[in-house]
N, C-alpha and C positions, 0 to 999 in steps of 0.2 A: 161746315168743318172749319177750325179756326187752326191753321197752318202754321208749325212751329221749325225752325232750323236749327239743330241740334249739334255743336264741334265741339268734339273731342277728343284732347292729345292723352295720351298712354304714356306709361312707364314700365310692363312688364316686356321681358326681354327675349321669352318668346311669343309668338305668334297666337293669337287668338280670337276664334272665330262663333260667334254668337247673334244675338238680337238685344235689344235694348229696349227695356220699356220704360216712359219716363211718369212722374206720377206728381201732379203741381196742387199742393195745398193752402189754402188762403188762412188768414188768422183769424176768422170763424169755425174753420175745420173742414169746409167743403173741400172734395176732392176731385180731382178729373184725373184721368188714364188715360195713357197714350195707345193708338192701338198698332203692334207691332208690324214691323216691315216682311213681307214673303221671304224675302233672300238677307241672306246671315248678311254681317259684317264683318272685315277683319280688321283685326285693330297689331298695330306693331307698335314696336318699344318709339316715341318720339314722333309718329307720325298725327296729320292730324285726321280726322275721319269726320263728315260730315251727312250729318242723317234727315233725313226733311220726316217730321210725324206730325201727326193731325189728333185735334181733341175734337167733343163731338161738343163742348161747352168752351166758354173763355172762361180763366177769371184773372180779371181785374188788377187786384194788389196782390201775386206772390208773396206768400210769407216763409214757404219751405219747397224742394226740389230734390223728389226722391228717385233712383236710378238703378233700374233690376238690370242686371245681365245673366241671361241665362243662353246655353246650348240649344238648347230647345229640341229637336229632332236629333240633335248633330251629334255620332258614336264618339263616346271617348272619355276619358275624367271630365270632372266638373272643375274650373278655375275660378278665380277673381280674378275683375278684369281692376289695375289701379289704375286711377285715372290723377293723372297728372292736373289737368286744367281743363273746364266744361265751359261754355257758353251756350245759353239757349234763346234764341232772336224771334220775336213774333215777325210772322212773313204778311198778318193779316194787318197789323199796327207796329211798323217798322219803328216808332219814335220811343215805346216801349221797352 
């Protein structure tokens, strides 16, 4: 499993609680999926939230970074989460 750390600060203003799943495409096309966390996150207006996800592959050269949020189990409307500002840090190759 090649270990990723995932921050990310929000701009919606209220409160919203979900799963994140992150999905990292190289500029051949290959793709790897992130596989989701058990317990939601909550994301507030400005805060920053920090998610650790694991791939079951690396790759290499990132060339795009795609990012689902859904409710997943959780009763209620469906939102958009916007995301102000994302970083994503290999935990396996820190220089990365």
């Amino acid at each position: 499993v090649y270990n990723y750390l995932l921050d990310i600060t929000t701009w919606n203003k209220s409160i919203r609680r979900g799963f994140i799943k992150v999905k990292i495409i190289d500029s051949a096309g290959n793709t790897v999926e992130s596989q989701m966390n058990r317990e939601a996150s909550t994301f507030q207006q400005y805060k920053r939230v920090k998610i650790l996800t694991g791939f079951h592959q690396d790759i290499e050269k990132i060339a795009k970074i795609s990012l689902t949020f859904s409710t997943k189990t959780l009763i209620g409307p469906k939102h958009k989460l916007r995301i102000l500002q994302m970083k994503l840090k290999s935990l396996n190759n820190p220089k990365r």
